[in-house]
C-alpha positions in Angstrom: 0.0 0.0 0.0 1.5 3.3 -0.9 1.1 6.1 1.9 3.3 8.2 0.2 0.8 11.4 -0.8 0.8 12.8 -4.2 2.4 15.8 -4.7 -1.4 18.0 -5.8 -2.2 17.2 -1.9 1.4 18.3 -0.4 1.0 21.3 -2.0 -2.5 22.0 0.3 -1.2 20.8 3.5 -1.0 23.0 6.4 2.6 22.0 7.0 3.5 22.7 3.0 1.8 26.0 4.0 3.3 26.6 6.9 7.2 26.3 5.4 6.6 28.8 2.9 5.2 31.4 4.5 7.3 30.7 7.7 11.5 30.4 6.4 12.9 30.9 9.4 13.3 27.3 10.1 15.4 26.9 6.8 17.6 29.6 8.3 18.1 27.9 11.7 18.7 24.3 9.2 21.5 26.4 7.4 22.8 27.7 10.1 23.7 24.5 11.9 24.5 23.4 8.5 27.2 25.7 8.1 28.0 25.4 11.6 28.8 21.8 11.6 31.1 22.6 8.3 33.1 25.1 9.7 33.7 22.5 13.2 34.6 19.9 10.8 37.5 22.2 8.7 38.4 23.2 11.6 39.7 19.6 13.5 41.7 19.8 10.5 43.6 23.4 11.2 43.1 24.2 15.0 45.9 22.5 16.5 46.2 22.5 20.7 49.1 21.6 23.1 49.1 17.9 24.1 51.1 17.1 27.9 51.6 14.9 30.2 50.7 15.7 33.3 51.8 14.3 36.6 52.2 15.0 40.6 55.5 16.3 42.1 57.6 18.1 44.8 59.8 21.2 45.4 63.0 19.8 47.2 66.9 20.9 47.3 68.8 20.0 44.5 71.2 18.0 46.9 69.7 15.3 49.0 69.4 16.3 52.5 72.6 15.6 54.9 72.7 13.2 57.6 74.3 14.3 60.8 75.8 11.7 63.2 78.1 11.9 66.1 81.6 10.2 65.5 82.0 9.5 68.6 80.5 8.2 72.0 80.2 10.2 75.1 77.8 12.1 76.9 76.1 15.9 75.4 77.9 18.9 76.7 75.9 21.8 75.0 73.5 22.0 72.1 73.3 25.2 69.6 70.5 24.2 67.3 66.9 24.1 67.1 64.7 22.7 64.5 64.1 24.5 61.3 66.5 26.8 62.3 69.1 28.0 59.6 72.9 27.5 60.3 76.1 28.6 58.1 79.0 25.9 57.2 81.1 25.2 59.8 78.8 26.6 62.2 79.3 24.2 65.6 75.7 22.2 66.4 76.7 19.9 69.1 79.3 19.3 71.6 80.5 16.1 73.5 82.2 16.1 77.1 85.7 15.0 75.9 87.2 14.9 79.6 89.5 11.5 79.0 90.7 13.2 75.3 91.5 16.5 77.1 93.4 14.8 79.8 95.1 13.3 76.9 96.0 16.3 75.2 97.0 17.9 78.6 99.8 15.2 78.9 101.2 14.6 75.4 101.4 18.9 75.6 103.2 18.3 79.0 105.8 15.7 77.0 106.3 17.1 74.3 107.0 20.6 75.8 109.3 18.9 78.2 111.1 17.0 75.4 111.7 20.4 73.2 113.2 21.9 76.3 115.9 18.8 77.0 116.5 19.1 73.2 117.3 22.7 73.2 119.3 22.2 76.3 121.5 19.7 74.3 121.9 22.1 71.7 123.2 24.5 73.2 125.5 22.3 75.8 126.7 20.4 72.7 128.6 23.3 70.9 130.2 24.3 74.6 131.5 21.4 74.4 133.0 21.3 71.5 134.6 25.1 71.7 135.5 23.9 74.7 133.7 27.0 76.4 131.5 25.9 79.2 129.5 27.8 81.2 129.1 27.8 84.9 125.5 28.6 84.5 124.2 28.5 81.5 120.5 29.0 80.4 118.9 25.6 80.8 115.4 24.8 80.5 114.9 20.9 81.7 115.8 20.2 85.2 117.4 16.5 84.1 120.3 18.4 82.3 120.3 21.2 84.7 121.4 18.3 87.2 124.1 16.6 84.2 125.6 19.9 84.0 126.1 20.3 87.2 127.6 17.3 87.6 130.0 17.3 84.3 130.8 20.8 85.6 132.1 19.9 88.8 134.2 16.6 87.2 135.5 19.4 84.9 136.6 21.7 87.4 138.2 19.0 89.5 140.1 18.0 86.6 141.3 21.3 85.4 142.2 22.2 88.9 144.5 18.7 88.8 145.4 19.9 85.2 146.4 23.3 86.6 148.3 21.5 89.0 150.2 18.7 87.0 150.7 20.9 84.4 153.0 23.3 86.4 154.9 20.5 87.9 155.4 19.2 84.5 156.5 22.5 82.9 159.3 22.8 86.3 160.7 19.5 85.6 161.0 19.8 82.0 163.5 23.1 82.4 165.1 21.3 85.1 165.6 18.6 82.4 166.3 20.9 79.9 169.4 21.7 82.0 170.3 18.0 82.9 169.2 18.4 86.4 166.6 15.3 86.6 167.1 11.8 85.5 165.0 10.9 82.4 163.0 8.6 84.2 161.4 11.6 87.2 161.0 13.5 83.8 159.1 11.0 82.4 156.8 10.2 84.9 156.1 13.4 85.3 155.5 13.8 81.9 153.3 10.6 81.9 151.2 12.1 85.1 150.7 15.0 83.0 149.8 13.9 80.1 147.4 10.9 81.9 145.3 14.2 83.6 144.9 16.1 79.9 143.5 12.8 78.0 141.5 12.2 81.2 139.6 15.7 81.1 139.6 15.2 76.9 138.3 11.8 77.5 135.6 13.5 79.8 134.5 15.9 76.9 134.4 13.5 74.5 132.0 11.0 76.7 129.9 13.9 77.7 129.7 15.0 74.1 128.9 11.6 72.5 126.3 10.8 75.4 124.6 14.2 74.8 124.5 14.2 71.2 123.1 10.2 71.3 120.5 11.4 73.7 119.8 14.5 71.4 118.8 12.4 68.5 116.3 10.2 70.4 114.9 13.3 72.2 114.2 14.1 68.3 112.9 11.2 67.2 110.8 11.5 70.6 109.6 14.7 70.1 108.7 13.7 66.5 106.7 10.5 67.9 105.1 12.7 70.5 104.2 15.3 68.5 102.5 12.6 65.7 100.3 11.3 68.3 99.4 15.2 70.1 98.3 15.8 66.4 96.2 12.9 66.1 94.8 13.5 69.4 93.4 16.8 68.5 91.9 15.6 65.2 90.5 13.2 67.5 89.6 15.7 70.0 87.7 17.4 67.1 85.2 14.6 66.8 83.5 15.9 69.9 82.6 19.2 68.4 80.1 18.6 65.8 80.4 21.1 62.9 77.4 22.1 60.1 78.9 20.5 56.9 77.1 22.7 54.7 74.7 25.8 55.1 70.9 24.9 55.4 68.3 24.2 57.4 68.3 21.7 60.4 65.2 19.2 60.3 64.3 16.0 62.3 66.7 17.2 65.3 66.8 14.7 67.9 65.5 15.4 71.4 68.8 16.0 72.6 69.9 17.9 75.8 73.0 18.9 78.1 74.0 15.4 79.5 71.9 13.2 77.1 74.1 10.2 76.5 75.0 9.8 72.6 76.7 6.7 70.8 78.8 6.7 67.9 77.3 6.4 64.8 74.0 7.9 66.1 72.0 10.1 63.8 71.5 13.7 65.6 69.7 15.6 62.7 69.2 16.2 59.0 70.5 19.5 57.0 68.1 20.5 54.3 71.1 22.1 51.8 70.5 26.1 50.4 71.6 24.5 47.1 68.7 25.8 45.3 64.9 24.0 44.4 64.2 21.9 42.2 60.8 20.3 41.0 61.2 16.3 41.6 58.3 14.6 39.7 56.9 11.3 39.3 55.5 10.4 35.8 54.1 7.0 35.0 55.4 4.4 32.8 53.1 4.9 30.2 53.9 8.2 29.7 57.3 8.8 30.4 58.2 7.6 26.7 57.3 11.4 25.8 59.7 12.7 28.1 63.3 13.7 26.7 66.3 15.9 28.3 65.0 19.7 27.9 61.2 18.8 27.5 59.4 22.3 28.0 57.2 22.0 31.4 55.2 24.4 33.6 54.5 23.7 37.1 51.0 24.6 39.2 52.2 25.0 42.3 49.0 23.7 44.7 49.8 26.2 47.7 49.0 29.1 44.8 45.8 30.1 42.9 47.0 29.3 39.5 44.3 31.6 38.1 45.8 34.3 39.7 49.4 33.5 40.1 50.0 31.5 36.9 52.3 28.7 36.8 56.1 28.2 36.9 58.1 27.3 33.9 60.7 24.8 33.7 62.4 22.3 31.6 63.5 18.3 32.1 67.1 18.3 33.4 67.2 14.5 34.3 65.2 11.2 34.1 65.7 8.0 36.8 67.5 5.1 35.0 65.7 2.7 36.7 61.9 2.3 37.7 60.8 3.2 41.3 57.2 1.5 43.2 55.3 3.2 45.8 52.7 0.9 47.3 52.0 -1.3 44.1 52.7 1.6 41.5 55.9 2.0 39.5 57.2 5.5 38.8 60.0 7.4 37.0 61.8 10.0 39.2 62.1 13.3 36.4 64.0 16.3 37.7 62.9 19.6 36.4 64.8 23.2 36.6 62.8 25.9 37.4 63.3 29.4 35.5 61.9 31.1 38.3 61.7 30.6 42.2 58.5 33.5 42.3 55.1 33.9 41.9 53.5 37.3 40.8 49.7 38.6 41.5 48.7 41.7 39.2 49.5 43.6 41.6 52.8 42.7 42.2 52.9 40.9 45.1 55.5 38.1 45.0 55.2 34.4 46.7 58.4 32.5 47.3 58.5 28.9 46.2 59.4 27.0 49.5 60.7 23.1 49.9 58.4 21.3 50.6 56.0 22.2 48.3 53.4 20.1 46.1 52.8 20.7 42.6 51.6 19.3 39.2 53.7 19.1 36.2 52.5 19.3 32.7 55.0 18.1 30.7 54.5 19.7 27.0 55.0 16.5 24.1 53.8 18.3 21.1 51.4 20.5 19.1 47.9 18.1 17.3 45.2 19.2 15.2 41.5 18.4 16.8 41.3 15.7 13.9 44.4 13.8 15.4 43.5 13.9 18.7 39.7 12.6 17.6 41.5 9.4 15.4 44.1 8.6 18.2 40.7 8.5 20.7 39.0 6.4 18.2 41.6 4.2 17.7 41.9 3.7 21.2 38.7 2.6 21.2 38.0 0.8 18.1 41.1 -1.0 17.4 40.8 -4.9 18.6 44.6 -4.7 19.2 45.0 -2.3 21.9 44.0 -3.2 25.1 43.4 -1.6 28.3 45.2 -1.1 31.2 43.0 -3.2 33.0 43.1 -6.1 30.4 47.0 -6.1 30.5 47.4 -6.4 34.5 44.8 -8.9 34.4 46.8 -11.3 31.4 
């Protein structure tokens, strides 16, 4: 049966009538018409930025620094709070070092001691040999103020012999110069005489060995001595604990004058002023996009990004290896920030702290709306790719 009505009655039909003398539905028809013409040219010439997005902090650009205490020993005064800033080599702890000072005290003693016997040799050493001593000569060390004594007295017992021998000598050689005295008196005088001079040489030349023997192990002493004071002071420095680095002092321990500290212990952390820089951790799937100097801006959460914009920035260095946080595997991508400040209109700046949380949007590339509608339609149309779902569960 054909309900299809001849044209003679379309022509009288209210609706026939009703499109002619009514056209503003035809201009509404081309309207969307041309509407939907000008959205479909223009998939194929508006072209938008695609990114990857992904969750991130601000942190130093150096890890943080772990403080521990070299040594063991009990706390003798603390300088630091948390959070507070401190300067390198700025002194944060120190330990009772009671035992190392009583140490130092000593070896100091020794050694002091052993440069003045050394000193004292040196200068005995060269009377000796000039043959030009001293009956009191500037001495330091009360052991060789004693030997001197002593060697002085021998001396002057000798000379005064000397003196003595040596005047009987030179009367019996003029007596046998003139044939007065057998050669035998003359000779033993001569032998008594000459007996008392080697003995006083012989004196000198003990003295002088002895001295100079005991000057060269007072030097190799002093040398031994003054290798362990030195070591004993590093060491002694082990119980002042010194700021590495200039920063800011986080997770201090609870510790206070007479708290007991072992070696090895951890005391605090030192957050580095080495600069920020935006760590970020971007998924498997998308880190393929990601290259050294990949353009990215950062929306800092702590900031209105519609009133303080975002932070620019580029890739400066991508983890080697995979990381997992509770099941979900991450890349680690460091990012340099061009700026460390936010700006409102009017002027007013906000400082980009440590600490903070932001999102990264990695820029990949530039796509027309076309490109982006096929790669959505392929994603859901092709029988090859599958899900993410689909893969974890195969």
């Amino acid at each position: 049966m054909n309900r299809i009505f001849p044209v003679e009655i379309m022509a009288n039909t209210k609706e026939y009538h009703f499109n002619k003398n009514n056209p503003r539905g035809l201009v509404i028809y081309q309207a969307i018409l041309i509407l939907v013409l000008l959205a479909i040219i223009a998939m194929f010439l508006v072209k938008v930025d695609v990114s990857v997005t992904s969750s991130g902090i601000l942190r130093a650009i150096q890890d943080n620094n772990i403080i521990k205490a070299i040594v063991s020993g009990n706390v003798e005064e603390v300088f630091i709070k948390e959070n507070e800033q401190v300067e390198r080599g700025d002194v944060l702890l120190k330990i009772r070092a009671d035992i190392v000072d009583q140490q130092n005290l000593l070896l100091g003693n020794q050694e002091e001691e052993l440069r003045n016997q050394a000193a004292d040799l040196e200068l005995l050493i060269p009377l000796l040999r000039r043959d030009n001593l001293k009956a009191n000569p500037e001495l330091h060390s009360s052991l060789y103020q004693q030997q001197y004594v002593l060697f002085w007295q021998r001396v002057r017992s000798l000379q005064n012999r000397l003196a003595v021998v040596q005047k009987n000598y030179e009367r019996h050689a003029e007596l046998f110069d003139k044939k007065m005295i057998s050669v035998a008196e003359y000779e033993e005088v001569s032998f008594n005489y000459h007996h008392v001079k080697n003995e006083l040489q012989l004196i000198y030349d003990e003295q002088g060995a002895q001295w100079q023997s005991e000057l060269n192990k007072l030097k190799m002493q002093t040398r031994e001595l003054s290798t362990k004071l030195q070591q004993s002071v590093r060491e002694r420095e082990y119980y002042t604990i010194k700021a590495p680095l200039s920063g800011t002092v986080q997770q201090l321990k609870g510790l206070q004058a007479g708290s007991s500290i072992a070696a090895n212990e951890v005391i605090a952390e030192i957050s580095p002023d080495s600069g920020l820089i935006a760590e970020t951790y971007v998924l498997p799937k998308d880190i393929g996009f990601l290259s050294i100097g990949t353009p990215v801006k950062f929306q800092v959460e702590a900031f209105d990004y519609n009133q303080w914009g975002l932070v620019d920035g580029e890739v400066v260095s991508i983890s080697g290896d995979i990381y997992t946080d509770r099941g979900q595997p991450y890349f680690k991508v460091r990012c340099l920030l061009h700026d460390y400040k936010l700006h409102l209109k009017n002027g007013y700046e906000g400082n980009l702290r440590k600490g903070m949380t932001l999102q990264a949007r990695f820029f990949v590339t530039r796509r027309t709306l076309f490109q982006l509608l096929y790669d959505k339609a392929d994603d859901w149309l092709n029988p090859h790719v599958m899900n993410a779902d689909q893969t974890a569960f195969l």
